[in-house]
C-alpha positions as CSV (number, residue, x, y, z in Angstrom):
1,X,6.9,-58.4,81.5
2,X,6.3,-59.8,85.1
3,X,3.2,-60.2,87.2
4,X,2.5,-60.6,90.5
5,X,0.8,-64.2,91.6
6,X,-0.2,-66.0,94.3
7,X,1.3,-69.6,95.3
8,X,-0.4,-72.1,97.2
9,X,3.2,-73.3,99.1
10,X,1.8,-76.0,101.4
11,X,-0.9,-76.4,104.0
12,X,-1.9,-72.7,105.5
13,X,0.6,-70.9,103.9
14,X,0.6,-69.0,100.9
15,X,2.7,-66.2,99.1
16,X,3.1,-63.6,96.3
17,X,6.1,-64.2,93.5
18,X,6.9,-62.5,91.1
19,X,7.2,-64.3,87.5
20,X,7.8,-63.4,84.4
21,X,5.3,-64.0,81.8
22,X,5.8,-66.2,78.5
23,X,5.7,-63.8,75.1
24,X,2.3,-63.2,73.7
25,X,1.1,-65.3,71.3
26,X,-0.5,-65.5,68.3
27,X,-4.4,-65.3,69.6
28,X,-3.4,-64.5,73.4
29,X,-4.2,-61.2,75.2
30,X,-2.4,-59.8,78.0
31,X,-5.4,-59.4,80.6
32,X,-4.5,-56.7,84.0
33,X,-6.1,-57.8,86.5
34,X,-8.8,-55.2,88.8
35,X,-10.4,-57.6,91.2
36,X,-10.6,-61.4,91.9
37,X,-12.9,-63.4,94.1
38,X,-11.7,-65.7,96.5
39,X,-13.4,-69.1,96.8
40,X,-13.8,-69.5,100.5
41,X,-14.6,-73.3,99.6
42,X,-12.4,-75.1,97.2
43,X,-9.1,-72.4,97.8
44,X,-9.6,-72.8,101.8
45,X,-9.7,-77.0,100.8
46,X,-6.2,-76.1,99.3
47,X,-5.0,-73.8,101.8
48,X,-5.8,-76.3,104.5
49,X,-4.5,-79.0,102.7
50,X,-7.2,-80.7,102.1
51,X,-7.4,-81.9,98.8
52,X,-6.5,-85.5,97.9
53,X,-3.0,-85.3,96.1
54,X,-4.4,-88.3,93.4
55,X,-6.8,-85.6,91.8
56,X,-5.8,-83.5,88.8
57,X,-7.2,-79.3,89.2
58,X,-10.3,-79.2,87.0
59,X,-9.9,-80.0,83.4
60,X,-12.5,-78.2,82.1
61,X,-10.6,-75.1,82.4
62,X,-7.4,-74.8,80.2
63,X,-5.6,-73.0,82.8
64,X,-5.0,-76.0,85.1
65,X,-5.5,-78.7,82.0
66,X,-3.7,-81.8,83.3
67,X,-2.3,-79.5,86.5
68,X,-1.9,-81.8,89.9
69,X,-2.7,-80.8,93.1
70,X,1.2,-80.2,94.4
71,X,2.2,-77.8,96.0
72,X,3.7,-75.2,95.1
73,X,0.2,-74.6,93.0
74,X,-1.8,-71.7,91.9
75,X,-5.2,-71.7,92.2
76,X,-8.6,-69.4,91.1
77,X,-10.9,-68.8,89.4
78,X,-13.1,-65.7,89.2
79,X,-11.0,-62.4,88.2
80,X,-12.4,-59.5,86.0
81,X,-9.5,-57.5,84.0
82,X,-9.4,-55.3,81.8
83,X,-7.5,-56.4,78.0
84,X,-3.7,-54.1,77.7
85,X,-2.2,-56.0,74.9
86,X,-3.5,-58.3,71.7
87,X,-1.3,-61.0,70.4
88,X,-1.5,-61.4,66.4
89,X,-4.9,-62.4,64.9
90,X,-6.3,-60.6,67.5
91,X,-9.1,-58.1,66.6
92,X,-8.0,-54.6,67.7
93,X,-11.7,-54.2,69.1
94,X,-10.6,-56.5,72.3
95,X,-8.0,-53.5,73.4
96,X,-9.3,-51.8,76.2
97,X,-12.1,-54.7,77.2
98,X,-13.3,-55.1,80.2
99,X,-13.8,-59.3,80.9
100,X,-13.7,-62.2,82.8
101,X,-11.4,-65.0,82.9
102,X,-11.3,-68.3,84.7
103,X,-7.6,-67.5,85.8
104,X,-5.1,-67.8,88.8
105,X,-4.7,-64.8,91.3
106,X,-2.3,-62.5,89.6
107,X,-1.8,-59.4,88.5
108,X,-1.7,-60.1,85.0
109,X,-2.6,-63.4,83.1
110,X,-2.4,-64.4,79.4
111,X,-5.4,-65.9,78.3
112,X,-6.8,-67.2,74.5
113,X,-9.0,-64.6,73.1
114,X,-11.4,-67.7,72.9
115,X,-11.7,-68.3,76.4
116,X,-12.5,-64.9,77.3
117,X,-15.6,-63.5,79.0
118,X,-16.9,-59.8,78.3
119,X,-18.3,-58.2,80.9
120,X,-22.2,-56.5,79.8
121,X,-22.2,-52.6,80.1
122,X,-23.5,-52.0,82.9
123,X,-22.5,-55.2,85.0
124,X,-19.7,-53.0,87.5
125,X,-16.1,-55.6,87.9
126,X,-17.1,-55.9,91.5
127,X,-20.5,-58.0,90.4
128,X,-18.6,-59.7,87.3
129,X,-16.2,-61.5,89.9
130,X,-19.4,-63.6,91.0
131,X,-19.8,-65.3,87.8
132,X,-18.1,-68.6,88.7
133,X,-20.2,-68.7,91.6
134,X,-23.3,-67.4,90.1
135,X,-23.3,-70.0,87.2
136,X,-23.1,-72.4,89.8
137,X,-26.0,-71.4,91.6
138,X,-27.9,-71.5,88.4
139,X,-26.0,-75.1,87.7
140,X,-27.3,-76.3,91.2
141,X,-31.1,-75.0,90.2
142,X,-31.0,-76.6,87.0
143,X,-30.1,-79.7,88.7
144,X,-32.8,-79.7,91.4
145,X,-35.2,-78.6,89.4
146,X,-37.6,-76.9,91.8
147,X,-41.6,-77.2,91.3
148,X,-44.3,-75.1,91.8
149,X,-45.2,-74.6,95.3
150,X,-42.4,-77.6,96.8
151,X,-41.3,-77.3,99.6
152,X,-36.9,-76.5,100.2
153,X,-34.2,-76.6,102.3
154,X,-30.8,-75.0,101.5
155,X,-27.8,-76.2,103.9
156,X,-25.3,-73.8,104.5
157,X,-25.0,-69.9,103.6
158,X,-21.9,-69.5,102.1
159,X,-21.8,-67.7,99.2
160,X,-22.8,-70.4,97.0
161,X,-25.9,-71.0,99.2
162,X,-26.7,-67.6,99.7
163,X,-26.7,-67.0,95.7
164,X,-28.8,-70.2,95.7
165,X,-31.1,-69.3,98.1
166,X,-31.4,-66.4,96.6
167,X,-32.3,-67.8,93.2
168,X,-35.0,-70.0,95.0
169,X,-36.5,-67.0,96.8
170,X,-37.8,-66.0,92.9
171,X,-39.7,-69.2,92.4
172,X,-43.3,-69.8,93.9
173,X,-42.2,-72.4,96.0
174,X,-44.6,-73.3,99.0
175,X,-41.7,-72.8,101.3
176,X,-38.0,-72.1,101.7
177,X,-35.8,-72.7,104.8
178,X,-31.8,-72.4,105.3
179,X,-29.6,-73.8,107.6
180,X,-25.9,-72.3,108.7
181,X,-24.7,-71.8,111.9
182,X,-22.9,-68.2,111.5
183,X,-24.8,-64.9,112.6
184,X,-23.7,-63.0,110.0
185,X,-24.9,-65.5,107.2
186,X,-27.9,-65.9,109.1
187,X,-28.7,-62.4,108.4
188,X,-27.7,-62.1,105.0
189,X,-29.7,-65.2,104.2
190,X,-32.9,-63.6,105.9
191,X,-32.5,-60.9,103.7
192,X,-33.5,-63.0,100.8
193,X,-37.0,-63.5,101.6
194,X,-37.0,-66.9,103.1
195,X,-39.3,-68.1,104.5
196,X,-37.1,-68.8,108.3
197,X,-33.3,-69.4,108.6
198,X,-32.6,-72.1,111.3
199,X,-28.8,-73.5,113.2
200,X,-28.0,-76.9,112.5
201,X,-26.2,-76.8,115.4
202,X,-29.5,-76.3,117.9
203,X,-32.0,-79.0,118.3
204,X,-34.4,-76.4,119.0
205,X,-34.0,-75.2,115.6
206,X,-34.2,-78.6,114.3
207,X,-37.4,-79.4,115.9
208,X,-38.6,-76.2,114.7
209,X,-37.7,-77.0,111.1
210,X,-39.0,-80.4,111.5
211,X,-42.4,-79.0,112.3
212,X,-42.5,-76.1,109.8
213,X,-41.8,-78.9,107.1
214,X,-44.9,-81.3,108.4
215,X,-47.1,-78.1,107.5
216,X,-51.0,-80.0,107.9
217,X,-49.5,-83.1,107.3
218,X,-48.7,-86.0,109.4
219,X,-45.1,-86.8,107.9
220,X,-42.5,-84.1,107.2
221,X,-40.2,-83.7,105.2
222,X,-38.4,-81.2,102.2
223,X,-39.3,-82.0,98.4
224,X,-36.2,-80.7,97.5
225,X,-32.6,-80.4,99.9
226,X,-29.5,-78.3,98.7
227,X,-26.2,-79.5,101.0
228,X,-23.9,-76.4,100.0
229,X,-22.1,-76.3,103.4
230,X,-18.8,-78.1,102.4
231,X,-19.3,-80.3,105.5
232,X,-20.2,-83.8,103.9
233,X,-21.5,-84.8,107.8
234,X,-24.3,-82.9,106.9
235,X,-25.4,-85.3,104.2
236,X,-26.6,-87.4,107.2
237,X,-29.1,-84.4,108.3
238,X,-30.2,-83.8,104.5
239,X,-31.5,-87.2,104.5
240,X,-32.9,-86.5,107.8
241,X,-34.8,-83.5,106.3
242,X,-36.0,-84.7,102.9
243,X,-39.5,-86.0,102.5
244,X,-40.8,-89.2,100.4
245,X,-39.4,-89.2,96.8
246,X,-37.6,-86.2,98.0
247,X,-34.1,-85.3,95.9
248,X,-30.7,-83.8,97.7
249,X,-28.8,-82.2,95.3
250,X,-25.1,-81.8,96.7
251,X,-23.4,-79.2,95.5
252,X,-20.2,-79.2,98.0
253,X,-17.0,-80.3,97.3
254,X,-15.5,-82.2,100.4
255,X,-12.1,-82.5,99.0
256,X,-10.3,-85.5,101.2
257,X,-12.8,-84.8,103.8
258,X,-15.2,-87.9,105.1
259,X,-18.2,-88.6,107.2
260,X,-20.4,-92.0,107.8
261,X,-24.1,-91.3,106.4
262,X,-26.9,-93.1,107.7
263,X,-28.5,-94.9,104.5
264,X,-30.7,-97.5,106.2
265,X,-33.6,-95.7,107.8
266,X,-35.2,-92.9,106.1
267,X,-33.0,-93.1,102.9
268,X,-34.3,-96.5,102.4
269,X,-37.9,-96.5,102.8
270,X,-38.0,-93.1,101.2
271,X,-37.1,-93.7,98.4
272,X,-34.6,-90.2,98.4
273,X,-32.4,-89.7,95.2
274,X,-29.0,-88.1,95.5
275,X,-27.7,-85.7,92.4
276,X,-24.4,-85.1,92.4
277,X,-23.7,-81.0,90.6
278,X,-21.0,-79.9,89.3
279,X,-21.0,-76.9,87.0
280,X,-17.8,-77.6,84.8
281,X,-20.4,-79.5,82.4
282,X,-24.0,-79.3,81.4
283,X,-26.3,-81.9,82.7
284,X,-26.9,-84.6,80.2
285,X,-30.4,-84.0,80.3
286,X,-30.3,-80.6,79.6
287,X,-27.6,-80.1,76.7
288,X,-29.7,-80.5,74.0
289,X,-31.0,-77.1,74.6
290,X,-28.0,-75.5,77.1
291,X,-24.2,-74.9,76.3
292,X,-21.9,-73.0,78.5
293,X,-23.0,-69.8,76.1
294,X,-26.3,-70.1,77.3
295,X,-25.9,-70.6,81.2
296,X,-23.6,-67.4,81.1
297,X,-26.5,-65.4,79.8
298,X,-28.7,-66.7,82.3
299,X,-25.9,-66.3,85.2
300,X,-25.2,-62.3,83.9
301,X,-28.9,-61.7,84.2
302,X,-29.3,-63.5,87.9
303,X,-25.9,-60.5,88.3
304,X,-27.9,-58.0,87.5
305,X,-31.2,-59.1,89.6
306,X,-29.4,-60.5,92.9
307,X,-26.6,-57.9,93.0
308,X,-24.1,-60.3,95.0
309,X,-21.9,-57.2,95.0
310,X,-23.9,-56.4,98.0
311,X,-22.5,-59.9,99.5
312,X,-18.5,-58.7,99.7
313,X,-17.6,-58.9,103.5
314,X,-14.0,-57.7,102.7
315,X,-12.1,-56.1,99.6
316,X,-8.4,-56.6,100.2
317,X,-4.9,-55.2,98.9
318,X,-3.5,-58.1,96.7
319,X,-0.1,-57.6,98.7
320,X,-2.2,-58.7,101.8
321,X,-3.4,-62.1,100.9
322,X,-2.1,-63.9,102.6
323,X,-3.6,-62.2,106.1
324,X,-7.1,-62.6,103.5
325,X,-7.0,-66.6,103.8
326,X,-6.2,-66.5,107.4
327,X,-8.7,-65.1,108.4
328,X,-11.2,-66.6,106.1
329,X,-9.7,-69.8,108.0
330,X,-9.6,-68.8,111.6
331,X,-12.6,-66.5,111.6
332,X,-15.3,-67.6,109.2
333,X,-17.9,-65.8,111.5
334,X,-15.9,-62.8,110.0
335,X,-15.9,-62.8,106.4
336,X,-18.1,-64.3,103.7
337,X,-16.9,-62.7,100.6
338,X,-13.4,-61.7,100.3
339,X,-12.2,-59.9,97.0
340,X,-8.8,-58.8,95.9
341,X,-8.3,-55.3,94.4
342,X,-5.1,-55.1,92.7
């Protein structure tokens, strides 16, 4: 049969083919896909061209296994289908499934049984599309490890900040800030019971966020720093946030963008330690206990508490994707969530 994809053809352009699919294999599944999530980070880094053309797509999902970034390309990673056809040794139970799948926009995708994703009961497809970025929020936690009653700072309100900040906002930390600069994420982020939400562009704010972080003290600064805006300039103010001993945990993915960073004054003498996340593996530290098994759980459950449903800006006609990324790239005041239905 043939399905429907999306093609990253070269910087800001993108477009739907039509391709036929391989023959089902021998534990495959033929997957339609109901919605997809759009990644206004790392698909806007490939829209925009933006991605260094020496990296390899991410490994860690078999889908792009030892895929370069060259265009023509497809790209995604967060669609919820539901199962129409079972290769041999393929359980019949599967028929009719409803699951996730870290798969390209398309209409329809092959996929090993073994990779698949079943969506819980009563998780609706429109919440099961956040669980790429939801398992990275709880990835980025994880990481920063956040103690009773510290003191953080989350950078940037996309939707993996927002989904992080909202995670915070159910710890008793002392305090919780965020920074973005665009109303509309300004006011979804106040909706998760921060503490303030401040513009990184105003040095109002920034006094004012410098002063809410010195509390009784007579130093300021954040225990604990997430930089989640995708601009790696504002590693410069993270430092300029975080406190003694403080940790930023960066969570962004710059692609082939660069910025200078100031590591000689307050990096220095405070002794700050930077953590690089990324959620395609466990943390050493924590595998022991955790496997991917394990963080999906936890990620399903953060689903059903959050509802990031509630976060989806824009649900789009496939056919109109490409219209979707333009505007995501001209009017990011617009839109923060943008979903295909197909």
């Amino acid at each position: 049969m043939k399905a429907l994809q999306l093609w990253f053809t070269g910087s800001h352009t993108v477009e739907l083919r039509e391709q036929k699919l391989n023959k089902l294999q021998a534990g495959h599944v033929l997957i339609k896909t109901l919605c997809s999530a759009v990644s206004s980070g790392t698909e806007l880094l490939l829209y925009r061209g933006q991605i260094p053309e020496t990296l390899v797509l991410d490994e860690n999902l078999s889908a792009y296994k030892g895929s370069k970034i060259k265009y023509p390309l497809q790209f995604g990673y967060a669609c919820v289908g539901i199962i129409e056809a079972i290769g041999e040794r393929v359980d019949n139970v599967w028929l009719g499934k409803h699951v996730f799948t870290f798969q390209p926009h398309s209409s329809h995708n092959i996929c090993p049984v073994e990779e698949l994703i079943t969506l819980p009961d009563n998780i609706d497809p429109l919440a099961a599309v956040f669980l790429a970025n939801m398992e990275t929020a709880v990835n980025l936690i994880h990481d920063g490890n956040p103690l009773l009653g510290e003191c953080s700072v989350v950078i940037g309100q996309g939707i993996v900040g927002l989904l992080t900040s909202s995670l915070l906002s159910q710890f008793p930390l002392g305090q919780l800030y965020t920074l973005e600069n665009i109303k509309m994420r300004q006011e979804m982020s106040k909706n998760l019971n921060v503490n303030a939400t401040f513009s990184s562009n105003s040095s109002q704010d920034i006094l004012a966020l410098k002063k809410a972080l010195q509390g009784d003290t007579t130093t300021y600064g954040a225990d604990l720093v997430f930089e989640l805006s995708g601009s790696p300039a504002s590693l410069d103010l993270a430092v300029e946030l975080t406190g003694y001993s403080g940790r930023i945990v960066v969570g962004s993915w710059y692609g082939s963008k660069t910025a200078e960073i100031n590591l000689g004054e307050r990096f220095h003498r405070n002794r700050i330690s930077i953590i690089s996340s990324q959620v395609s593996n466990i943390a050493p530290k924590l595998a022991g206990r955790w496997d991917k098994s394990r963080r999906y759980a936890q990620a399903w459950d953060m689903i059903k508490k959050c509802k990031p449903e509630n976060l989806i800006t824009h649900r789009v006609s496939f056919n109109e994707a490409a219209e979707a990324y333009r505007l995501l790239d001209e009017f990011p005041e617009e839109a923060v969530q943008v979903v295909f239905d197909y």
